[in-house]
C-alpha positions as a printed NumPy array, in Angstrom:
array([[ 56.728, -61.395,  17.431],
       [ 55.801, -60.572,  13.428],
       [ 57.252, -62.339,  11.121],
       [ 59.81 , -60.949,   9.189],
       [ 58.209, -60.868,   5.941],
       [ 55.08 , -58.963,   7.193],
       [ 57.462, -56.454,   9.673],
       [ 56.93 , -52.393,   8.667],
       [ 59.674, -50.507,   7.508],
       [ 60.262, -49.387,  11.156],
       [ 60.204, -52.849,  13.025],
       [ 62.564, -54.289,   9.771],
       [ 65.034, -51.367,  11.073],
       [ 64.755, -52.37 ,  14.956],
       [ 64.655, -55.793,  13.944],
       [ 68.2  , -55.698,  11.895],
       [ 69.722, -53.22 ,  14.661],
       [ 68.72 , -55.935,  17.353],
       [ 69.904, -59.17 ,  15.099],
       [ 73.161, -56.945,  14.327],
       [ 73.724, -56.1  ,  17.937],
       [ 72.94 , -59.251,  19.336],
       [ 75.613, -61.346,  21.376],
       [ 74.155, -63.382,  24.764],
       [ 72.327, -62.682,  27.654],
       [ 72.932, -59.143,  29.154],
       [ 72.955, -55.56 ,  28.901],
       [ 72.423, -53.904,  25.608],
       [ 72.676, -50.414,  24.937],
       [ 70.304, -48.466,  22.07 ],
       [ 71.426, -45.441,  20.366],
       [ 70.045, -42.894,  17.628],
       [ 70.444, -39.369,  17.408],
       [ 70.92 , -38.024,  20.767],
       [ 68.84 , -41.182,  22.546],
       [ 70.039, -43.513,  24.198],
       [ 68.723, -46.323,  26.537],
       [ 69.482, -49.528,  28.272],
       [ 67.697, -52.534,  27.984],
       [ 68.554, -56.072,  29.745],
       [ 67.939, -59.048,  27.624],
       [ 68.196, -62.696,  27.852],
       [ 66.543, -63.755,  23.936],
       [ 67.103, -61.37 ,  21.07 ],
       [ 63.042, -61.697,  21.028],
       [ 62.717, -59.699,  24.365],
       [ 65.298, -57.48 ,  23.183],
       [ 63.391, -56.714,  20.289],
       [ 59.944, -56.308,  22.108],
       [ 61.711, -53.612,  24.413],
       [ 63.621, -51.716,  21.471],
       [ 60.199, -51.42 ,  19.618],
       [ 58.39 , -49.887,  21.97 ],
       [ 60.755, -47.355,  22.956],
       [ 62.103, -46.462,  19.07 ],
       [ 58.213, -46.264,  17.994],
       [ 57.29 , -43.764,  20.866],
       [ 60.104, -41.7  ,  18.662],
       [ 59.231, -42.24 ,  15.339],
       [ 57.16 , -39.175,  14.824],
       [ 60.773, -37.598,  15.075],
       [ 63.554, -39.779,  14.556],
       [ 61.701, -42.213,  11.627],
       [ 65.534, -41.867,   9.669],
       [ 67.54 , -41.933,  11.874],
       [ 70.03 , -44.387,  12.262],
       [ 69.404, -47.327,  15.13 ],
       [ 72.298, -48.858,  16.632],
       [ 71.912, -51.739,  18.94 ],
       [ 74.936, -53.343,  20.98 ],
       [ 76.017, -55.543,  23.716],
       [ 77.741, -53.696,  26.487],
       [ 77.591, -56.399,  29.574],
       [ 76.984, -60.221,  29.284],
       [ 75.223, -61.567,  31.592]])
């Protein structure tokens, strides 16, 4: 994973959405505009990895839009 410090202004916004959302182990649920997704997760690093690639196969279209990232099973 980048660091932090050297993230784009797209992974900083998966990266907060994913920090923000995280809880433990489990199913997470991603959301912007009218997206949405399911990921399973057992590190907030995977969890990140998987947001990432699906939000930046949208950003073309959906660069603004609000990410939000939550914990809807534990595992």
């Amino acid at each position: 994973m980048t660091k932090v410090k050297n993230m784009g202004r797209r992974q900083r916004k998966v990266h907060d959405a994913c920090r923000n959302g995280w809880f433990m182990s489990g199913e997470y649920r991603a959301l912007f505009d009218n997206h949405e997704r399911r990921f399973w997760a057992d590190s907030p690093s995977i969890l990140f990895n998987d947001v990432d690639q699906w939000f930046s196969a949208h950003e073309q279209n959906h660069a603004d839009s609000h990410l939000l990232v939550k914990c809807v099973r534990a595992a």
